[in-house]
Structure formats: C-alpha cells, structure tokens
N, C-alpha and C positions, 0 to 999 in steps of 0.2 A: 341646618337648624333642626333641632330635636322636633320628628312629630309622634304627637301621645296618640292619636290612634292607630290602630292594627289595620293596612288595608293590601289584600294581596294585588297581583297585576292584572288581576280581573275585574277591577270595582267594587270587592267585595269586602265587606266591614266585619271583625272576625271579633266578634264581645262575650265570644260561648268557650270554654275552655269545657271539656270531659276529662277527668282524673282519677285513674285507677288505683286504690288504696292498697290494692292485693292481687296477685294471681289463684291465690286459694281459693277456692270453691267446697261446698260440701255437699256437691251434684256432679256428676258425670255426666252433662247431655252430651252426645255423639256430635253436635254440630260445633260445639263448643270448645272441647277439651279432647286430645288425645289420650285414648287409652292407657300410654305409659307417660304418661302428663307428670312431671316434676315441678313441683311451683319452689321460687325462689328462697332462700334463707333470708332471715330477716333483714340482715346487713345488708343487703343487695337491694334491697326494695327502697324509696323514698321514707323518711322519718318523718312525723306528722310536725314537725318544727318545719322542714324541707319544702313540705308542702306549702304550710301556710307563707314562708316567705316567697316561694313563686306566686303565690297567690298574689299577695302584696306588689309584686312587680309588673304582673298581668293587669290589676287592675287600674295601674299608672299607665298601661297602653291602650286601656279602653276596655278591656274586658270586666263585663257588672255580671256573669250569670256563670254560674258551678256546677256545676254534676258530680256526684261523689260513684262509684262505678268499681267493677271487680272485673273479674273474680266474681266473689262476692264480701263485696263490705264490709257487711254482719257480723264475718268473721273474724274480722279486725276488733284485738281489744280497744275498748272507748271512743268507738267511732262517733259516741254521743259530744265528747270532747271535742275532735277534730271538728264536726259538725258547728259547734257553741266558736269557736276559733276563727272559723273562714266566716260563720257571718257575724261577727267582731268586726271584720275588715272593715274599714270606712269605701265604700263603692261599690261592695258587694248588692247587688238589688234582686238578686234570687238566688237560692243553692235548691239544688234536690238531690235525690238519691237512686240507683238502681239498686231494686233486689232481688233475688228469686223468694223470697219470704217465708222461708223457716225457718230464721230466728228472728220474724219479724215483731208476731205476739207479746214475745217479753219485752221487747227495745223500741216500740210504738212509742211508746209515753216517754222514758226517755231522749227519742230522737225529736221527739215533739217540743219538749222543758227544754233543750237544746236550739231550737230555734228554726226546727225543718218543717216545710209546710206542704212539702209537693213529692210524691213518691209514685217511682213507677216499680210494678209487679211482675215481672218473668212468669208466666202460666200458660203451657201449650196442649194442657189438655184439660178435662173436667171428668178425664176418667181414670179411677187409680187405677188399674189395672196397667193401663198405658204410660201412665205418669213416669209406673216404674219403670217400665221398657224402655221411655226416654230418657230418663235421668240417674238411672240405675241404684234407684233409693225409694224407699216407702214412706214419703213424707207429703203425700197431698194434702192429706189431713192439717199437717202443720203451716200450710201454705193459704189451705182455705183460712184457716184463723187466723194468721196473718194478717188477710185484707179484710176479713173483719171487725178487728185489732186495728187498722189503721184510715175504715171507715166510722169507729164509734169514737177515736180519738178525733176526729174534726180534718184531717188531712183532704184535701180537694185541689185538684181533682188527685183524685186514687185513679192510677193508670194502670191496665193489666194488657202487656206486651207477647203478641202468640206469634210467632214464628209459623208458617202459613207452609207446610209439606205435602205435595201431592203423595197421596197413598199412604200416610201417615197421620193427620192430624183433620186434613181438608175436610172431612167429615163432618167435623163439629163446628164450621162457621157457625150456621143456625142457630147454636147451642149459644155458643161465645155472644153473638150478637144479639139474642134474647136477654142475656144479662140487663143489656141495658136500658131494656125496659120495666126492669124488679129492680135496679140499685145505680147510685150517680156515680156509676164507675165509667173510665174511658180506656175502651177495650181498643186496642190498636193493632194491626192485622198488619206483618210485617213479611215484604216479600222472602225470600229464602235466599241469602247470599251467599257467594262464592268464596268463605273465609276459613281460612287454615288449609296446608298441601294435605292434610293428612283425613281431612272432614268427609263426612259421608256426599256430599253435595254434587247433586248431575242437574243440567237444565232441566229434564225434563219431570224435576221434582216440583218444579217454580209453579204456583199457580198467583197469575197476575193481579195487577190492582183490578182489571176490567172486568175478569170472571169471577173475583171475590165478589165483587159491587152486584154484579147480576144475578149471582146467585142467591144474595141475601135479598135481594128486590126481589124474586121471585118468590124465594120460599118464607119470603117473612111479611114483606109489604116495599112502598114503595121508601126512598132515601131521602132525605132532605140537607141539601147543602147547607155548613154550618160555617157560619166565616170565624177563622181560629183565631182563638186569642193572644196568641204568640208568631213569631217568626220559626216557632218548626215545624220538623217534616210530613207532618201526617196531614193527608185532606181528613178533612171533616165532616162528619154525616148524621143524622139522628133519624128514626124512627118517631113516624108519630106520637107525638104525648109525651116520649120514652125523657126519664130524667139525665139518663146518660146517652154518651155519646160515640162514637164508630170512624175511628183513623184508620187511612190505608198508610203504611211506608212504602211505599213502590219506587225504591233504589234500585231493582232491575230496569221493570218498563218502561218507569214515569220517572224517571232521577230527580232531584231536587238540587243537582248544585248549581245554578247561576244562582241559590240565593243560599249556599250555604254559610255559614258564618262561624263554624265551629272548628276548635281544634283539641285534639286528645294527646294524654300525657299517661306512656305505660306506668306502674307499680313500680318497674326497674328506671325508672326518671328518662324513659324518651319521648319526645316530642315527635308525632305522626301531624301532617299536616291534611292526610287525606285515609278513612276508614281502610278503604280500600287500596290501598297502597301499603308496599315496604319501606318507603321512603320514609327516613326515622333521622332527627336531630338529638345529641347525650346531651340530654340538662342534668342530669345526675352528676357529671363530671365537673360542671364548672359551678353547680352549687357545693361541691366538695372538697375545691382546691379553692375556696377564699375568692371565688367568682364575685365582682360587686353588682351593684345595681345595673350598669351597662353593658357588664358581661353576659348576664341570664340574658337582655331586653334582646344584645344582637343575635344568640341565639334562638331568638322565637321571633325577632323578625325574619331573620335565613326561613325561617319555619316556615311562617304566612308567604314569603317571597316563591318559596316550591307548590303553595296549593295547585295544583293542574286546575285549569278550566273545567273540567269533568271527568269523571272515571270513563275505562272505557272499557266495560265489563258490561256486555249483552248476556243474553242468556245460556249460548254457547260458547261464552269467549275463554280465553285462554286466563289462567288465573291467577291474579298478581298481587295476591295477600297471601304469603305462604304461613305468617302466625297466626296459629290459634284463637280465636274469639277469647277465650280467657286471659292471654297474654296481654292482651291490648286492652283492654276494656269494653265492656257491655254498653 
C-alpha cells in the first residue's frame, strides 16, 4: 500500500527538503569552494520547471517546508519567479532562502512580492578587511545593506549564519553576539565542518558549541535558554532584554541527527540523504527520461531509506564529504 509519508529506518519523519538552484557563487570562501572551482553549464543543472515538479512530488510524500540554497541563489536569473512557483504549490507551508547577500539589496522586495518571508545571511566576519581575506572579494559593504534591505522589508526572522574558525574569525563572537542586542537578527554560530577534500579544515580549527556559549557568558553576560520555534538545528539563546536571538549549530560536538528530518537536492539534480556524506541518489536522470510520478517518489524513497543513524565525523575523524560546500548546497 502506498504510504505518503517520508520516514527513514530511524523513526525519522523527513518534511524538509534543501535545494540548490546553483553551483555559482560570486565569493570564493576557502571552506566553500575550491580554488580552481568550475561550476556547471546551465544544461546540467535542474531547470526551474524540474524543480518545481520535484517539488510537487515531495510534497505528496509529506514534505511542507523548502529551502532555496547555492552556491548562491541570487545568482540565478528570477529566482523571484522560482520563489512565486514553489509557494504556489498547494502543501507547501514554508520556503526560505540562503544567501550570502550581495545581491540581496536590490532583490529584497522582489523576493518578498514573490512570497518569501524567512532569509538566512552567510556573514563570518564584521570586518572588511578580513571579509576579503575570506571570500576574496570587497563586498562587505554590499552585504551589510543587504540585511538591511531585508530587515526594513519586514523579513523575520533575518538570520546571519557565521561559520565559527579558530584563529580566524573566533575573535569576533562578542561582536557577532552584540548584534543582537541593537537589531532582531538571529545570529547563528555554526561549528566548522569537515566539507570538501580539498577545504582548508583541521580539528583543531573547531571551536565547540561549549566554549562559544562560555565565552559569550563571560565576555557579554549571562544566556537564556530560548525554546525554538521550529524543529531545526540550532539551540537557542538570548541575552537579556536583547531583541534578537543566538543559535549554536554544533554538528561536530552536539550533532542533531536523531531529529533530523531533512534532505538536500544538488544544482546537478542529486539527492544526498546525509550533509555529510557522498552518498548521492540522480534525480536529474529520471526527471529527464519521462520519469512519472512513482518513478521520482522511489527514487527519494531509496534516498530517505540510506539516511545513516548519524554521521560519524568527530573532530579528528577521517573525512567523508569529498564535495565542496558549493556543489551541494549551503
């Protein structure tokens, strides 16, 4: 008997789908992209017709919640469009977007008239100096306006995602975590993953959820547990009074998969049932040879059927995501 919900062999109920629109980027961060980084011709990528009917088939299996993801999105012409399109779908009951936010200024209000209400912000530093170092481009400026641009258009929560590097970034928790006591932004403090063979990433760059938390209780004041409004990954914290809010990701120390519930879909139409893993199902293929509606559904049930119980990447562990953070999606 056909059953409509997504459930791996874990108990786990899978209603989050992450979809990368792109491999193109117009940042080079080190953790992200390879140096001699080729992103795909367009042919190769999913066509936003492609998308939307996976959509439509996902959310016959129980999947209500989108992510649109790169690369970077932005980049994509009229992703206003694609946006207006998937939440059309009838069952869709959230979409959001990742961005790093340099073209986010002009395409705020747009992406808004479009029907998006929840954006998350790539930002790992507050200093240009460094911004370039990391991303090898002089657009902080355009980033700050960005989530300006997308906190005067009414978006909430405005989420700003800092990848957390010892001897690189670690510096400016303080910084980061004051934000959110000047603006209702939700700044999220994201451990340092083991992603791509090619990425700058050693253990001993990781700085954990426990000495993020400690050191912002020391140097700023004390934490208050915030209970999240959602089923994802980040714990939740706020500072006294403060309007906004302070998630840890702690995917090394703390993992979060007995309640993961998500699955991501590359730019080139593969199905990864686990971040952290090579383990990859071609949906591209069977949406392009006249695949029907039970053709895509068994390939993303195979999908949900390989979720592993848990990654098993410690802090020194051996490393079993050899693509790219830009290949896969953000």
């Amino acid at each position: 008997m056909f059953k409509p919900a997504l459930q791996d062999g874990h108990n786990r109920r899978v209603s989050y789908v992450r979809i990368s629109v792109t491999d193109r980027c117009n940042l080079r961060c080190s953790y992200c992209s390879a140096p001699s980084f080729s992103s795909n011709h367009r042919e190769q990528i999913l066509s936003y017709e492609e998308i939307v009917r996976l959509v439509r088939v996902l959310v016959t299996l129980g999947v209500d919640k989108v992510r649109l993801t790169g690369g970077e999105p932005l980049v994509r012409r009229h992703i206003d469009t694609l946006v207006a399109r998937i939440k059309a779908v009838d069952g869709i009951n959230d979409i959001s977007l990742t961005t790093n936010g340099v073209l986010l200024e002009k395409l705020a209000d747009p992406l808004w008239d479009a029907g998006l209400r929840r954006i998350n912000i790539s930002l790992d530093t507050l200093d240009r100096k460094k911004f370039k170092e990391i991303t090898g481009c002089d657009y902080f400026d355009r980033v700050r306006d960005g989530i300006e641009a997308a906190l005067a258009v009414g978006f909430s929560p405005v989420k700003v995602n800092v990848v957390v590097m010892r001897g690189v970034n670690d510096d400016e928790l303080l910084d980061f975590a004051a934000l959110t006591m000047k603006y209702p932004l939700h700044v999220r403090f994201i451990e340092y993953m083991p992603i791509g063979v090619l990425s700058t990433w050693s253990g001993d760059k990781v700085v954990t959820e426990e000495e993020m938390l400690e050191r912002i209780s020391l140097g700023i004041g004390s934490l208050e547990s915030v209970v999240a409004e959602s089923s994802g990954p980040a714990r939740l914290y706020r500072l006294s009074e403060a309007p906004g809010r302070i998630g840890v990701i702690a995917a090394m120390s703390n993992h979060f998969c007995a309640t993961c519930n998500r699955i991501r879909v590359t730019a080139d139409g593969r199905l990864r049932p686990c971040l952290l893993s090579d383990t990859e199902f071609d949906l591209k293929k069977v949406l392009r040879t006249g695949g029907d509606f039970f053709g895509i559904a068994e390939i993303v049930r195979k999908a949900v059927a390989a979720k592993s119980a848990e990654h098993d990447m410690a802090c020194n562990a051996e490393r079993k995501c050899t693509r790219m953070m830009s290949t896969i999606g953000g």
